[in-house]
Backbone as CSV, one residue per row, in Angstrom:
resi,resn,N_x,N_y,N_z,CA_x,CA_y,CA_z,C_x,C_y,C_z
1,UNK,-66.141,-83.241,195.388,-66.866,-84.289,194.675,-66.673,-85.626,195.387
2,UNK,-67.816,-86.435,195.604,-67.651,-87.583,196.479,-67.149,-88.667,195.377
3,UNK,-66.203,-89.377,196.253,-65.266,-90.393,195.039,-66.153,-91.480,194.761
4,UNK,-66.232,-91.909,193.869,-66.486,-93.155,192.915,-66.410,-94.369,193.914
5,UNK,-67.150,-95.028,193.840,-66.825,-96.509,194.552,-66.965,-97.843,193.531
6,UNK,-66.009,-98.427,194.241,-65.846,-99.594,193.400,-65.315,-100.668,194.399
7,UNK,-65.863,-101.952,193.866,-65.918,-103.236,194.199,-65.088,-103.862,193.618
8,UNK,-63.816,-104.879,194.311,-63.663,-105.454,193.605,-63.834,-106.961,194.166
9,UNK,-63.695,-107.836,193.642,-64.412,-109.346,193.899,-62.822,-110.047,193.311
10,UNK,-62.518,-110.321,194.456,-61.257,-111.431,194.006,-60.854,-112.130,195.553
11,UNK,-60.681,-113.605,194.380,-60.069,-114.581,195.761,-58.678,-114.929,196.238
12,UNK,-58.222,-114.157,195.418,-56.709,-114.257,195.200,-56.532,-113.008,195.786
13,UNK,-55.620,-113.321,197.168,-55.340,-111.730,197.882,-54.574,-110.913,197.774
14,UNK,-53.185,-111.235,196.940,-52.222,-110.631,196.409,-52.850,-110.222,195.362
15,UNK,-53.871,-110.491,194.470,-54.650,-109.769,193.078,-55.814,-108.512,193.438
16,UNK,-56.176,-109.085,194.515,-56.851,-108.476,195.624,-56.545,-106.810,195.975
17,UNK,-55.709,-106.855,196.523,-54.586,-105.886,197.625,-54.166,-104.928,196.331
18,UNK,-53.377,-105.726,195.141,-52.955,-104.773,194.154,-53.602,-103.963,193.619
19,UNK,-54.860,-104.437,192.684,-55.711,-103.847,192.320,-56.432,-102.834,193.221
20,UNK,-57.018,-102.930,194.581,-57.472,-102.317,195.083,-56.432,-100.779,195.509
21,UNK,-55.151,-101.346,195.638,-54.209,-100.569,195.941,-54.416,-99.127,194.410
22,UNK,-54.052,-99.765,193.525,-53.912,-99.149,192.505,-55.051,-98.121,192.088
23,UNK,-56.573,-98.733,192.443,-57.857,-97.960,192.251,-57.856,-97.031,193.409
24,UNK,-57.254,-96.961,194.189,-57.207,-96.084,195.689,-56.290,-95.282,195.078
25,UNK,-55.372,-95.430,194.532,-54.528,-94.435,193.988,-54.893,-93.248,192.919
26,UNK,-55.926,-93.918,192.100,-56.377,-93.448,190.808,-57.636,-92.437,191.925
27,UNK,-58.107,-92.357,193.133,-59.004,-92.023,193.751,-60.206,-92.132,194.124
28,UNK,-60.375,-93.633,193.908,-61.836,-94.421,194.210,-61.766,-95.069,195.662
29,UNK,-62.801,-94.927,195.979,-63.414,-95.831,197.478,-63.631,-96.962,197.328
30,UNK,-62.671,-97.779,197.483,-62.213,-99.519,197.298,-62.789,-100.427,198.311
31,UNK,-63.784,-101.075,198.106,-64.528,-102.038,198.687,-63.986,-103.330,198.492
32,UNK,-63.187,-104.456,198.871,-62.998,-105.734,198.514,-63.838,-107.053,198.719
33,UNK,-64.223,-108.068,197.976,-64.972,-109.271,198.517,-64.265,-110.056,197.944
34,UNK,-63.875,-111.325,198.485,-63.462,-112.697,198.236,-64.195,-113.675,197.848
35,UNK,-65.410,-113.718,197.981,-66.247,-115.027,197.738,-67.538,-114.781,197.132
36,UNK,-68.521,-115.176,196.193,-69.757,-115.140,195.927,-70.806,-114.217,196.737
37,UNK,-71.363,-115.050,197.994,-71.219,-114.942,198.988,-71.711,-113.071,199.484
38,UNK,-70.389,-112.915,199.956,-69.785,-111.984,200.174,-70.164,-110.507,198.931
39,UNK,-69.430,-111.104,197.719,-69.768,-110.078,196.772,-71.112,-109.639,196.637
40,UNK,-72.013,-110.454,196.229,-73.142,-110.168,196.616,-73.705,-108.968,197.483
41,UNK,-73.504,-109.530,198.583,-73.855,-108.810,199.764,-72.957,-107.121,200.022
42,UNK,-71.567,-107.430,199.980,-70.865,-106.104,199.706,-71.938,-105.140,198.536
43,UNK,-72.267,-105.738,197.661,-72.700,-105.090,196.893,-73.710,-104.144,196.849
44,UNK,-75.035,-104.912,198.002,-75.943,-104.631,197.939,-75.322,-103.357,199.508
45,UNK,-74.683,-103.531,200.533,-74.579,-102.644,201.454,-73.555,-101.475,201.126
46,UNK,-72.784,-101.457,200.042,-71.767,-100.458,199.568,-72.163,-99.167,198.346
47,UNK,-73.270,-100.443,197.568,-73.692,-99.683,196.140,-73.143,-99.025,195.450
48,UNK,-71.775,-99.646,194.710,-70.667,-99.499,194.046,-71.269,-98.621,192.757
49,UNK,-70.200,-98.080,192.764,-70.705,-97.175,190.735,-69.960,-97.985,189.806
50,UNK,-69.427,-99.194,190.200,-68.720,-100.095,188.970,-68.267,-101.413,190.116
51,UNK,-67.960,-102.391,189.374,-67.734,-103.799,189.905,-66.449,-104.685,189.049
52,UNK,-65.226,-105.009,189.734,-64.467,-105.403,188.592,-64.541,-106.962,189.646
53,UNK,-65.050,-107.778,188.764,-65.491,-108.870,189.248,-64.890,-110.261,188.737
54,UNK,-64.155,-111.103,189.439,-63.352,-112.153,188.859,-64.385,-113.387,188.528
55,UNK,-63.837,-114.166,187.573,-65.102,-115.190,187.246,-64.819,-116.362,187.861
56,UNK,-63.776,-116.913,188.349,-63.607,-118.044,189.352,-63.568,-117.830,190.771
57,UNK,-64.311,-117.255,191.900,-64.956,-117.330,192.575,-65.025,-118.446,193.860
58,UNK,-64.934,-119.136,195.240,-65.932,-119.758,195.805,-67.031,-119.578,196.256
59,UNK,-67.700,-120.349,196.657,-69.096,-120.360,197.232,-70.029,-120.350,195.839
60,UNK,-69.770,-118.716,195.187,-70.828,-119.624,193.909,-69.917,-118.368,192.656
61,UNK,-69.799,-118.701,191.437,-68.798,-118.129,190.942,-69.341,-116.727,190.359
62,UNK,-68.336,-115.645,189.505,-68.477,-114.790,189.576,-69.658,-114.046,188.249
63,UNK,-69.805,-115.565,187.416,-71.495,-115.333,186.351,-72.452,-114.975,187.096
64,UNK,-72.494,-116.239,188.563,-73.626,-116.344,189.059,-73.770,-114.445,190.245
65,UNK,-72.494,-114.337,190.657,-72.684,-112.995,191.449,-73.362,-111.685,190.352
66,UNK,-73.013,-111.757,189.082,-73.270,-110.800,188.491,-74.464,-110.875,187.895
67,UNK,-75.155,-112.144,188.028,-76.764,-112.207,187.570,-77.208,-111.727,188.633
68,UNK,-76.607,-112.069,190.121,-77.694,-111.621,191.156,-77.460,-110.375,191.156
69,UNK,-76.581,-109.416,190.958,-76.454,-108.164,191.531,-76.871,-107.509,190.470
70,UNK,-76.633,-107.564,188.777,-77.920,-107.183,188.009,-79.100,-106.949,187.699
71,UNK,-79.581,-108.394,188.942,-81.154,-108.341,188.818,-81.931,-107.530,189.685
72,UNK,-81.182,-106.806,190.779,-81.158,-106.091,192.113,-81.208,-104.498,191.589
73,UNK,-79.780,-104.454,190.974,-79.486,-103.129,190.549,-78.369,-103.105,189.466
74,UNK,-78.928,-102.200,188.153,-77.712,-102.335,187.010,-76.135,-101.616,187.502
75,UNK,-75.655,-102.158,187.304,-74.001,-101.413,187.591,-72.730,-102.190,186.635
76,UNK,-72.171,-101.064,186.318,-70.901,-101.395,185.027,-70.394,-102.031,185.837
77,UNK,-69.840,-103.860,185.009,-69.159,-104.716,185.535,-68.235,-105.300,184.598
78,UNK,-66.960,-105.346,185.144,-65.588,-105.155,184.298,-65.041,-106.994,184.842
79,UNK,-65.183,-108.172,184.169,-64.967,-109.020,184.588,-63.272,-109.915,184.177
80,UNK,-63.157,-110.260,185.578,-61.504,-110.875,184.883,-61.575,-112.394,184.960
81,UNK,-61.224,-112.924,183.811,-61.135,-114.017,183.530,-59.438,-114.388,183.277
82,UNK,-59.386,-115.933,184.138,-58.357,-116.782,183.729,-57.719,-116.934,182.144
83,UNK,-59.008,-117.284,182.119,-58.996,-118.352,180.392,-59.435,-117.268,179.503
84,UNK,-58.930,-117.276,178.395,-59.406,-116.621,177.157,-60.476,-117.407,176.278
85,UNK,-61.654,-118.001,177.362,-62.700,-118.795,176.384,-63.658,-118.355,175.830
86,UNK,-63.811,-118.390,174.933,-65.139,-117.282,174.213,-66.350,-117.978,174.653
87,UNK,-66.791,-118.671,174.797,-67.825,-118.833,175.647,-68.262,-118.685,177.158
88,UNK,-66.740,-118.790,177.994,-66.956,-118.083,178.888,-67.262,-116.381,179.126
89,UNK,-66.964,-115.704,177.797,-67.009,-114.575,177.830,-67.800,-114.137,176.790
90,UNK,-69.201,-115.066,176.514,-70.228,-114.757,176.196,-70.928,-114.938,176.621
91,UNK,-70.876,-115.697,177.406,-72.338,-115.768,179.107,-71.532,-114.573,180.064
92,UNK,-70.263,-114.067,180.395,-70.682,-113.239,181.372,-70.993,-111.777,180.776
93,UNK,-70.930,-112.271,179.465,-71.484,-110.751,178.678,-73.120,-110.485,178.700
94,UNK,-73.669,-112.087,178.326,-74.837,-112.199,178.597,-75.714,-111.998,180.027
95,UNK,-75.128,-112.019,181.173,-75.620,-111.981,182.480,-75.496,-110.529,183.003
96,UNK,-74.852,-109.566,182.052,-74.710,-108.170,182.374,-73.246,-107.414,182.605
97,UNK,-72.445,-108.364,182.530,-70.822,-107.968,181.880,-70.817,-106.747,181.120
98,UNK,-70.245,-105.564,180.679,-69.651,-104.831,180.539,-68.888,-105.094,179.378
99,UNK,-67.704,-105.472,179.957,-66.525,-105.517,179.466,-65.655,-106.522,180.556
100,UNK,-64.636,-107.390,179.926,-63.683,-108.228,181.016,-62.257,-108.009,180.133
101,UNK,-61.423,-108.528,181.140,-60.017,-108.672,181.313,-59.409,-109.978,181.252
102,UNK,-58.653,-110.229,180.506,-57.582,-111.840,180.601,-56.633,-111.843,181.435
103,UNK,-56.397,-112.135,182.346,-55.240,-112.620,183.057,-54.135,-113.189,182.491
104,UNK,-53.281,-112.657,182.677,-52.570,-111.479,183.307,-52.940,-110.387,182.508
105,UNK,-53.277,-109.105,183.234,-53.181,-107.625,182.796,-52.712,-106.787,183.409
106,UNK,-52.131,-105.383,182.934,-51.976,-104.525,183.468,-52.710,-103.463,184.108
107,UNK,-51.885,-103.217,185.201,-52.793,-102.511,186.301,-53.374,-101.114,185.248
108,UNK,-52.468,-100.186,184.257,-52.947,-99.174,183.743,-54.547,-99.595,182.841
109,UNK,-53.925,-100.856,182.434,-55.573,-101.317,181.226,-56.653,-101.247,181.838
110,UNK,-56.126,-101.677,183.433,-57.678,-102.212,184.333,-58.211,-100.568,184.654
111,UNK,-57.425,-99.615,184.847,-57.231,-98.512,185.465,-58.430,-97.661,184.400
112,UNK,-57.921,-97.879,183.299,-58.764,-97.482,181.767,-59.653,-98.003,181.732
113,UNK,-60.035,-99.305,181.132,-61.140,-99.909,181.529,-62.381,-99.356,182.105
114,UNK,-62.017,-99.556,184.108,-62.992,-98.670,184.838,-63.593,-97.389,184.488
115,UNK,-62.156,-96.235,184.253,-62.618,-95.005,184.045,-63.926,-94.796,182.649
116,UNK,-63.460,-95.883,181.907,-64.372,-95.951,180.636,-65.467,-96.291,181.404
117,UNK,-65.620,-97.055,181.662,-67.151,-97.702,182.407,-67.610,-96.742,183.018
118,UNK,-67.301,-96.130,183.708,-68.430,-95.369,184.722,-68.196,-93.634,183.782
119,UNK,-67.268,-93.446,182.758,-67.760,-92.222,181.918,-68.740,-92.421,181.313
120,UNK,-69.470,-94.233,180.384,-70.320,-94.087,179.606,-71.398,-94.575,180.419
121,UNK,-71.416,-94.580,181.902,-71.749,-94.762,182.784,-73.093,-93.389,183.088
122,UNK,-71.935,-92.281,183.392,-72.700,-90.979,183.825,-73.285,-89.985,181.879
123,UNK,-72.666,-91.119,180.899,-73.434,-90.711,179.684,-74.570,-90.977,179.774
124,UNK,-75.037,-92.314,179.992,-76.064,-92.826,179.653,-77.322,-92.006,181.003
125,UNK,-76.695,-91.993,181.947,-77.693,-91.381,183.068,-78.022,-89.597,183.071
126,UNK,-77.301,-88.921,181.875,-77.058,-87.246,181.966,-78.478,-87.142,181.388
127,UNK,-79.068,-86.140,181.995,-80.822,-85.466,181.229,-80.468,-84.756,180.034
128,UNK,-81.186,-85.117,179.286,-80.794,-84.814,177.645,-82.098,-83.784,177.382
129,UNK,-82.346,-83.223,176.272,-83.472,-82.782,176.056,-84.667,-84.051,175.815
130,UNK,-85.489,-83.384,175.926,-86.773,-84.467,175.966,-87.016,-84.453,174.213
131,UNK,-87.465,-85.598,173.450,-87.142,-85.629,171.583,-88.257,-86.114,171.592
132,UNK,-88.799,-85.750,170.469,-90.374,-85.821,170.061,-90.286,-87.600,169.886
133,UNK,-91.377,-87.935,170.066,-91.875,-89.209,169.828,-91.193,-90.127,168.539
134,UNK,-91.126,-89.480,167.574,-90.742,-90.055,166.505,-89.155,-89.939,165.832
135,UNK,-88.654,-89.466,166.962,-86.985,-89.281,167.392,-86.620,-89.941,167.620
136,UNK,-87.531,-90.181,169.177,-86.834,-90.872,170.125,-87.140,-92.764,169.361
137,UNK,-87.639,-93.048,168.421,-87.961,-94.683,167.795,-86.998,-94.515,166.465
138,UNK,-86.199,-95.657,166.631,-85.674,-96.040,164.944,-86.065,-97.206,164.606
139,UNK,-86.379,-97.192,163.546,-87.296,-98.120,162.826,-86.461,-98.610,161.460
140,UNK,-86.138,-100.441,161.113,-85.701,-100.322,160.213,-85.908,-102.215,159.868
141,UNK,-87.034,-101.905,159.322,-87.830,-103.068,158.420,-88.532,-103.777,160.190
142,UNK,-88.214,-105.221,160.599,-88.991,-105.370,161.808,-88.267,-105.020,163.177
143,UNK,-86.968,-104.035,162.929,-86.373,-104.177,163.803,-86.830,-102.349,164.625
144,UNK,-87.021,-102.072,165.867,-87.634,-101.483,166.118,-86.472,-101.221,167.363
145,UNK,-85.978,-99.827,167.475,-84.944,-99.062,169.212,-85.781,-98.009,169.247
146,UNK,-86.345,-98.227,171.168,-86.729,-97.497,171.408,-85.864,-96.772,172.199
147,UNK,-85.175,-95.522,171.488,-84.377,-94.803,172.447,-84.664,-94.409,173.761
148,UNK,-85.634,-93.672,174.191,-86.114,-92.968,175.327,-86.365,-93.946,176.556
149,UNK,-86.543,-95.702,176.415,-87.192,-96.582,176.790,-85.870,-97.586,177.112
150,UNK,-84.787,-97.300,176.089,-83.605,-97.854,175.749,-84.665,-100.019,175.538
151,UNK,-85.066,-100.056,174.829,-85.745,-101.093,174.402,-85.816,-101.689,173.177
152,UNK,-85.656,-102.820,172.617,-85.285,-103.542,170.971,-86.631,-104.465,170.931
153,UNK,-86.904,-104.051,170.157,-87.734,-105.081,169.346,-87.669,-105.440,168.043
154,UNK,-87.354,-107.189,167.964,-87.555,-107.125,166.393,-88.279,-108.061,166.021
155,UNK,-89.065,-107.839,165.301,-90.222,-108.709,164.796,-91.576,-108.981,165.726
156,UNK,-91.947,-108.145,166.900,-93.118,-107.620,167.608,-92.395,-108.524,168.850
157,UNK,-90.834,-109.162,169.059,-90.460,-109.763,170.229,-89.264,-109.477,170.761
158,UNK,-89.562,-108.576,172.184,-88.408,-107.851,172.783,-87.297,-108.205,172.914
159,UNK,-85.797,-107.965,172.665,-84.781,-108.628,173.184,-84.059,-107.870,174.126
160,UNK,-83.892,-108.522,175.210,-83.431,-107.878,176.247,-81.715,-107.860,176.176
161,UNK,-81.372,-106.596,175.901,-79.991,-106.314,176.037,-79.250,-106.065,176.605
162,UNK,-78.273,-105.887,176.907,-77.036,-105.277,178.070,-77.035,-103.792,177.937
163,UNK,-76.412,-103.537,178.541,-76.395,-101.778,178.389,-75.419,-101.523,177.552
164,UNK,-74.345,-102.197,177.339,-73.373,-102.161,176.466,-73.812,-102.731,175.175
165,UNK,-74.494,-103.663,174.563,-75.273,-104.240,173.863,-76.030,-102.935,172.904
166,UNK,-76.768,-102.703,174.172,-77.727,-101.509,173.542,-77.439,-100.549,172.389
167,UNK,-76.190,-99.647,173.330,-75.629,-98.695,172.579,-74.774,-98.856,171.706
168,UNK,-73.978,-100.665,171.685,-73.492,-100.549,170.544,-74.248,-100.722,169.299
169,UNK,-75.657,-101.026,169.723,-76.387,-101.180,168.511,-77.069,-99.669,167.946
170,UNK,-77.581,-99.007,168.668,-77.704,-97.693,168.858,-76.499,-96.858,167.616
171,UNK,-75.004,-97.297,168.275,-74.273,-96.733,167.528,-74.325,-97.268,166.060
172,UNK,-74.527,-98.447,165.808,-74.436,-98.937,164.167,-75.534,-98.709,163.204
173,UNK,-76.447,-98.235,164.407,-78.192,-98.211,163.747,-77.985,-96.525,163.503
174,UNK,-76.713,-95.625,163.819,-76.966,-94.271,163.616,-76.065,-94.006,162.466
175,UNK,-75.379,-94.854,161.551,-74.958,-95.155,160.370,-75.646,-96.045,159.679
176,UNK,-76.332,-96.456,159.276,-76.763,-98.460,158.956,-76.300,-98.240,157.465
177,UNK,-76.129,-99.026,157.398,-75.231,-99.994,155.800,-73.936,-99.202,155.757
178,UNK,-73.538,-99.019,156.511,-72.081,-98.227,156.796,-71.242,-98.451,157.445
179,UNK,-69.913,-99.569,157.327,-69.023,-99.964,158.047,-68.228,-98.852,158.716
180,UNK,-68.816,-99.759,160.258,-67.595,-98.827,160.993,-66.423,-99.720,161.529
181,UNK,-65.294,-99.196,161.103,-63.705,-99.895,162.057,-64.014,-100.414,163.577
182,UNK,-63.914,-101.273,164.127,-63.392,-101.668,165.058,-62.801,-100.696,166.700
183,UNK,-61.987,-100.023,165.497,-61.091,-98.927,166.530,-62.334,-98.071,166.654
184,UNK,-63.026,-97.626,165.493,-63.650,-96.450,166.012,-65.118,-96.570,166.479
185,UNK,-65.171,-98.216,166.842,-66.402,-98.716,167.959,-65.800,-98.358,169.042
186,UNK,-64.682,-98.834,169.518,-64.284,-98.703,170.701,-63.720,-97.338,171.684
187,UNK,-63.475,-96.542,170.515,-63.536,-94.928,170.798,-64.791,-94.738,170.936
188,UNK,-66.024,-94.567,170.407,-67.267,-94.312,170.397,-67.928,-94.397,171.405
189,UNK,-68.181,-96.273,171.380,-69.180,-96.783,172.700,-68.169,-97.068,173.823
190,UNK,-67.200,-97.020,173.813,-66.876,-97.649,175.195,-65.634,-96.287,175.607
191,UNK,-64.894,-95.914,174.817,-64.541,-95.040,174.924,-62.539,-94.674,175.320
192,UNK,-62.505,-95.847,174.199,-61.509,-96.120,174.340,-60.248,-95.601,173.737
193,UNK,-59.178,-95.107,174.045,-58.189,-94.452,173.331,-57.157,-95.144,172.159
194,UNK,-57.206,-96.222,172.751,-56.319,-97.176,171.803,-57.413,-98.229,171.201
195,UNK,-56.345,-99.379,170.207,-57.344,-100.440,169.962,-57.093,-101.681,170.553
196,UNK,-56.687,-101.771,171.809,-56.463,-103.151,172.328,-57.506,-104.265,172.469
197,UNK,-58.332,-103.418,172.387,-59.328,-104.446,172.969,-60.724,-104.445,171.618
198,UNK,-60.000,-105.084,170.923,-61.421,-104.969,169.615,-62.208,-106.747,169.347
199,UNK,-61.186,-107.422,170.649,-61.765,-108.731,170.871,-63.420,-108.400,172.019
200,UNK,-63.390,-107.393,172.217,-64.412,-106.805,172.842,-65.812,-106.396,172.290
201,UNK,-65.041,-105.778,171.144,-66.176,-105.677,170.157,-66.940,-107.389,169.235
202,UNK,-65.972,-107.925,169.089,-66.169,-109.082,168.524,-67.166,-109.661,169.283
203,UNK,-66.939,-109.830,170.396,-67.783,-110.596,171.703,-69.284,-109.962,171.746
204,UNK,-69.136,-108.792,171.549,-70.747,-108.058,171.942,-71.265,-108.203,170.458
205,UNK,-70.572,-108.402,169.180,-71.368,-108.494,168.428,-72.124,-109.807,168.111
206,UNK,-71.225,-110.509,168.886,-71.642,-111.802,168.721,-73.180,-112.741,169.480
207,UNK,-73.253,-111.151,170.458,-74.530,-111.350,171.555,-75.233,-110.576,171.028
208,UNK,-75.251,-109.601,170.197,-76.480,-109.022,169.625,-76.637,-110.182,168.169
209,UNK,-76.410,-110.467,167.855,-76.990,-111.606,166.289,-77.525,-112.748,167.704
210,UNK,-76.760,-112.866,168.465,-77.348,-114.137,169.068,-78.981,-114.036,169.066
211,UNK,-79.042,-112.758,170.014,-80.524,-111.983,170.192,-81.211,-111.476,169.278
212,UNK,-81.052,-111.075,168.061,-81.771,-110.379,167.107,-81.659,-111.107,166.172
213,UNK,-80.275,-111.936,165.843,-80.290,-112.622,164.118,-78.788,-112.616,163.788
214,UNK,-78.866,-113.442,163.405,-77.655,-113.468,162.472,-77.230,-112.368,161.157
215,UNK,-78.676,-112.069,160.982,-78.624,-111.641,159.290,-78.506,-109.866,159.673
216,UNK,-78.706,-109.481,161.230,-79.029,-108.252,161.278,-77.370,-107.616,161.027
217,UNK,-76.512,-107.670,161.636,-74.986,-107.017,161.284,-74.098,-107.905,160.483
218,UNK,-73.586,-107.277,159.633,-72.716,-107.557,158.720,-70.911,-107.893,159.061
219,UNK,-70.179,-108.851,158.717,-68.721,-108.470,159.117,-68.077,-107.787,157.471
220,UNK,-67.451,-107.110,158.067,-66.699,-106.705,156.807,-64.848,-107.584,157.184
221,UNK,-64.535,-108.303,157.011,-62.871,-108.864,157.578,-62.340,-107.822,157.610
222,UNK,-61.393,-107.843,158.823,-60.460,-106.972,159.053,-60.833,-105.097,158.730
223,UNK,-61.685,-105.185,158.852,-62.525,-104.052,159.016,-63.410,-103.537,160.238
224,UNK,-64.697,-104.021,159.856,-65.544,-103.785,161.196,-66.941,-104.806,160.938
225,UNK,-67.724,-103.519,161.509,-69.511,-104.189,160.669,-69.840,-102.834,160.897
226,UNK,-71.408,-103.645,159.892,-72.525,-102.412,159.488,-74.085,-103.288,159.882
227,UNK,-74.709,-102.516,160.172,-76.052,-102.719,160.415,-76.475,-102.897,159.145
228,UNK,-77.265,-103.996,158.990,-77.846,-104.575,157.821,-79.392,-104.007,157.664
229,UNK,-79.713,-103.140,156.678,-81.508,-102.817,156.891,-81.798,-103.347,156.089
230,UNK,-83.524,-103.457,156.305,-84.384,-103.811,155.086,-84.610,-102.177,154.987
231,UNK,-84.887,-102.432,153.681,-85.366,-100.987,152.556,-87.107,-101.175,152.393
């Protein structure tokens, strides 16, 4: 089986070297870039099956690398950030982010992470049976997933989602008015064993109301959410 490739984008060469060290270990074909620039371009001549991409960057930073290499070609991108700013980590969610990392982390989280990414990776790309027309659409008051198309519409105006976006909506729209936990979003859509990371979930839900509404998912505190329908 030909190994997995992966990119990683860091300017820091001791963060660099480790990580790459560590993904060579786990058995991936480790590509490194240092700069905007660079990432970019690695990107487009390597054609990585995942991208763990730092957000401070020179030449031009690591939002702006992941809009360009999104708009080229989709690929799971695992971004590491300095700062724990929620707005920084709702634009690089918005530009096609994945999932990111806070600095400092551990090499096993980052290790997990990836493997998650490119499993719901080769989910989303596996040939399924072909589902009748009226399968493949969920419909619920103006809000409209076109599964087969992977496409949202609500109210006759498309919102363009992330791939991670998608399916977590996908997943809440295949319960609706039914809280799901946190933990068992992150087992589900992303595919996660533990619950470390349910600041993850928080973040993507916070980009689907951005895009669809406020009124469409529900929080339940210290619980989860539920997809809100009209009847």
């Amino acid at each position: 089986m030909t190994a997995k490739r992966v990119l990683v984008v860091e300017d820091e060469r001791t963060i660099a070297e480790a990580v790459a060290a560590r993904l060579r270990a786990e058995g991936f074909e480790v590509h490194v870039a240092g700069d905007g620039p660079g990432a970019v371009d690695a990107a487009r001549r390597t054609r990585p099956d995942a991208i763990v991409l730092d957000v401070m960057l020179p030449g031009f930073d690591g939002l702006e690398v992941c809009r360009r290499i999104q708009a080229e070609r989709g690929v799971p991108v695992l971004m590491l950030t300095a700062r724990d700013d929620e707005t920084d980590l709702l634009v690089g969610l918005a530009v096609g982010a994945d999932d990111y990392l806070t600095k400092p982390f551990s090499m096993r989280e980052l290790t997990a992470r990836v493997h998650a990414l490119l499993r719901r990776a080769a989910r989303n790309a596996a040939p399924g049976e072909t589902a009748p027309a009226e399968a493949a659409m969920l419909r619920f008051g103006d809000l409209e997933i076109n599964l087969a198309e992977r496409r949202v519409h609500r109210a006759g105006v498309e919102a363009r989602l992330t791939p991670t976006e998608f399916d977590l909506l996908v997943h809440l729209a295949g319960r609706p008015r039914t809280v799901l936990p946190r933990e068992r979003l992150l087992a589900d859509v992303w595919g996660w064993a533990d619950a470390s990371g349910t600041r993850t979930v928080d973040s993507h839900i916070k980009g689907l109301r951005r895009k669809l509404g406020a009124d469409l998912i529900r929080t339940v505190h210290g619980v989860g959410y539920a997809l809100e329908v009209q009847r």
